[in-house]
N, C-alpha and C positions, 0 to 999 in steps of 0.2 A: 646468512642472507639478510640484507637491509630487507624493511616495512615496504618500502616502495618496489621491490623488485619481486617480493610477494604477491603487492597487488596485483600487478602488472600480470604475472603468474598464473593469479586467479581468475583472471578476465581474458586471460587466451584462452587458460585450460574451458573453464563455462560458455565461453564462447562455440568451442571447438565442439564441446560437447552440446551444446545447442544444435549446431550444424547438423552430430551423429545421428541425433533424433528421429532428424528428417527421413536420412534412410532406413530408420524400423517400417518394419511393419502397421497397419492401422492396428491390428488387433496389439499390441503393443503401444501402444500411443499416451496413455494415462499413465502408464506405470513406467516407460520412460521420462513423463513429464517428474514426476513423483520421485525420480531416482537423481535425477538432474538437478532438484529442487534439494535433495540430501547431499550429493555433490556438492553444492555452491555453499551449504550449510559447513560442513566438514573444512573445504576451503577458507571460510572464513574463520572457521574455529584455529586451522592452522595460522592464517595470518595474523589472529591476535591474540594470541595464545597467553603473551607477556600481561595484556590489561583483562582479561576475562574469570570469572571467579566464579563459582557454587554460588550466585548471588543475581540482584537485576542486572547485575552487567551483559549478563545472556540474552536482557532484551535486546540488543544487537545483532541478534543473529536473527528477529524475526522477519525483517523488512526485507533482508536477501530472499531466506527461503519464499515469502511471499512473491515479492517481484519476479523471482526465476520461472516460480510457477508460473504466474499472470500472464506474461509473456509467452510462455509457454502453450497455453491453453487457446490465447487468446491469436496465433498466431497459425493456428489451423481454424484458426473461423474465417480467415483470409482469403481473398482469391488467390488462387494459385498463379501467378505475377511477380517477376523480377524487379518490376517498379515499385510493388508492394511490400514483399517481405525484403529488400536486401535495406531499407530505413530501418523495420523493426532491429535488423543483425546489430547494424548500429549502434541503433539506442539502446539495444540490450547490453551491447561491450560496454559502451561507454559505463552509462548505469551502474553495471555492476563494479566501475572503477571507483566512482563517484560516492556509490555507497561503503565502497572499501575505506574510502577517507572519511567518509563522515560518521563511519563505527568505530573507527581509529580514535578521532579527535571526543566520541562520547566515551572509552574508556580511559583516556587518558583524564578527560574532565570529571571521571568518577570518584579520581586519584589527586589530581588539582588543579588548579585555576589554568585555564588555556586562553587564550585571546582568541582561537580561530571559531567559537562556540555558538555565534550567531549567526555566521555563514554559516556551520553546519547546521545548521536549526532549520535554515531557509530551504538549502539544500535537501536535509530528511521532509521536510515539509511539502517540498513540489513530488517528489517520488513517493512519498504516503500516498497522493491523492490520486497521482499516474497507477499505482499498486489498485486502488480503491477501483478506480475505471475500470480495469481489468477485471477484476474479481466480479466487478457486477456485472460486464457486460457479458461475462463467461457463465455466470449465472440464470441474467433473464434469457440467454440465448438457447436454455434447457429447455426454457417453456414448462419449466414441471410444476404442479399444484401451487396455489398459495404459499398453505402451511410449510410448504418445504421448503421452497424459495425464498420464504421470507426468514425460515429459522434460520435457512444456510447464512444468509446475508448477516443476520444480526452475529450468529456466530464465529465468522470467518471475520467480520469486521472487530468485534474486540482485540483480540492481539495485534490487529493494526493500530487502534484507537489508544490501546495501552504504552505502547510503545513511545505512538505521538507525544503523549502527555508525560511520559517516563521522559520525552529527552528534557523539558523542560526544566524536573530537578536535580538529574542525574545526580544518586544515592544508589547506595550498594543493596538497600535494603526496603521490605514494603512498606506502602505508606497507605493508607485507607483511601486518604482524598483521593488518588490518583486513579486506584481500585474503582473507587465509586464511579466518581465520572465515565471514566471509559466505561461501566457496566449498564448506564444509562445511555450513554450515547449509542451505545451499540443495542439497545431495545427500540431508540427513537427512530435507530436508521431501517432495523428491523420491521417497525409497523410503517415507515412512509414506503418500506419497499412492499409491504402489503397491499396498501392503499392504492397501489401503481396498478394493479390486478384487475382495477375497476374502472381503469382509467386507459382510454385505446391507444396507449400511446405506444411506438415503436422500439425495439433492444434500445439502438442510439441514442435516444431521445430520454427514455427511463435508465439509463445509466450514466448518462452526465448530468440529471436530474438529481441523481442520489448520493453521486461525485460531488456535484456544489452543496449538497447538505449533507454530505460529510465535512467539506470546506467550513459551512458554517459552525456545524458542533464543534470540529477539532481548532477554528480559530477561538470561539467562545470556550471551550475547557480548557485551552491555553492559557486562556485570559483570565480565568478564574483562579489557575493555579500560581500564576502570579502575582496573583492578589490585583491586577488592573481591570477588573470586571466593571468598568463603567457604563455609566447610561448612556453615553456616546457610542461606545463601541456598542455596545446591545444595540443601539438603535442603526448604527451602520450596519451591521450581520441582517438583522431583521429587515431591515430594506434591498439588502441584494437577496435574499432568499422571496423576499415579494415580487423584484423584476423579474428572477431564475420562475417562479411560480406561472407569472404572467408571460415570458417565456414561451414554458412548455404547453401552454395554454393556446398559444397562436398555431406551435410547433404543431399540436394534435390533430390526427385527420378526424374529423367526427363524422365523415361519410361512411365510414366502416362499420 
C-alpha cells in the first residue's frame, strides 16, 4: 500500500473513531479521549514505519497524539450544535491529513535533503499553535488551583515546544540547544500561565493570550536555532507580544 493511501486510511479510520466517541458514555469520556489519542499514534507509527527509528525521528508522532487529544477534549466543552461540532469533524480529518504529510516530509528530511521542508515547517507551525489553543483552553477550562494549572501547562507544553524546535534541525539524535530552549520556553509559558490567575481575564481570552506567547517563544527559539536571532526580529516578536499584552488589557472585564 502507497504512503498516500495510508494517509488517507489514517484520517478515515481517526476520524471515524472520533465519531465512535461521541456515542460512549460520559463516565468514559477521558479514557476514550486517551485511547483515540493512542490510536492516531499507532496509525501513524504504521504509516511511517519506513522513515521512523529508536531515535528523534519519533518526535513525529508527538504533534498527532497531541492534536487528537486537543480536539478531542476541547470538543465536549462545545455546545452541543450541529453548526458547532460538524467544522471541528472537519478540521480534525483534514488536520490529521496534513499532519500525515508533514511527518512524512520530517523523516524523510531526517534521511536527506527534501525541497518540500518549508512548507512543512509552516504547515507543523500553524497546528503547533492550533494544538497549543487546545491544550490550554482545555486547561483554564478546569479552573483547578494555580500550582496545578500552571505546572500542567508548562508540562504538557514542552513536547510540543520540543518538537517545534526539532523540526527546525531535523537530526536523528539529541542536541542540548534544542533541549534547552524548549525547557525554558516551557517554564516561561508556565509562569505567564500563572500570572493569568491574578488577572480576571476569561477561558478565551487567557488562552489565546498564551497561544500568541507561545507564537512568540516558538518563533524566537526558532530563530535562535538558526542562528537568525536578530535585533530586528527580537524587536518585532517584542512588539506583537506588547499589542497581544495591550489586547488582553482592553479584552478584561475589570467589573468582576
Amino acid at each position: 500500500m502507497s504512503k498516500r493511501k495510508k494517509f488517507i486510511l489514517t484520517s478515515i479510520v481517526t476520524s471515524l473513531g472520533f465519531l465512535g466517541i461521541q456515542l460512549l458514555p460520559e463516565s468514559f469520556r477521558i479514557l476514550s479521549i486517551a485511547a483515540l489519542g493512542l490510536l492516531t499514534t499507532l496509525l501513524f507509527i504504521w504509516s511511517l514505519w519506513e522513515g521512523l527509528g529508536l531515535n528523534l525521528t519519533l518526535l513525529t508522532l508527538v504533534l498527532p497524539f497531541y492534536f487528537t487529544v486537543g480536539v478531542g477534549l476541547f470538543w465536549f466543552l462545545l455546545p452541543v450544535s450541529i453548526i458547532t461540532r460538524v467544522p471541528i469533524l472537519v478540521l480534525f480529518g483534514f488536520g490529521i491529513y496534513a499532519l500525515c504529510l508533514t511527518a512524512n516530509i520530517y523523516t524523510v528530511a531526517a534521511i536527506r535533503t527534501i525541497a518540500l521542508m518549508r512548507a512543512a515547517r509552516g504547515v507543523g507551525f500553524v497546528l503547533t499553535l492550533l494544538t497549543f489553543f487546545l491544550i490550554f483552553d482545555t486547561l483554564l477550562s478546569l479552573h483547578w488551583p494555580v500550582y496545578y494549572s500552571s505546572f500542567l501547562v508548562m508540562l504538557t507544553s514542552f513536547p510540543l515546544y520540543y518538537q517545534g524546535y526539532w523540526s527546525i534541525v531535523i537530526n536523528k539524535t539529541f542536541t542540548k540547544d534544542v533541549f534547552l530552549v524548549s525547557a525554558v520556553s516551557s517554564l516561561m509559558i508556565g509562569e505567564i500561565a500563572a500570572s493569568l490567575f491574578f488577572w480576571p481575564v476569561t477561558v478565551v481570552v487567557g488562552s489565546l493570550f498564551l497561544t500568541l506567547t507561545a507564537y512568540v517563544l516558538l518563533g524566537l527559539g526558532q530563530a535562535k536555532i538558526e542562528g537568525r536571532l536578530f535585533s530586528q526580529t527580537i524587536k518585532e516578536y517584542l512588539i506583537l507580544g506588547f499589542f497581544v499584552f495591550i489586547g488582553m488589557f482592553i479584552a478584561t472585564s475589570w467589573s468582576r
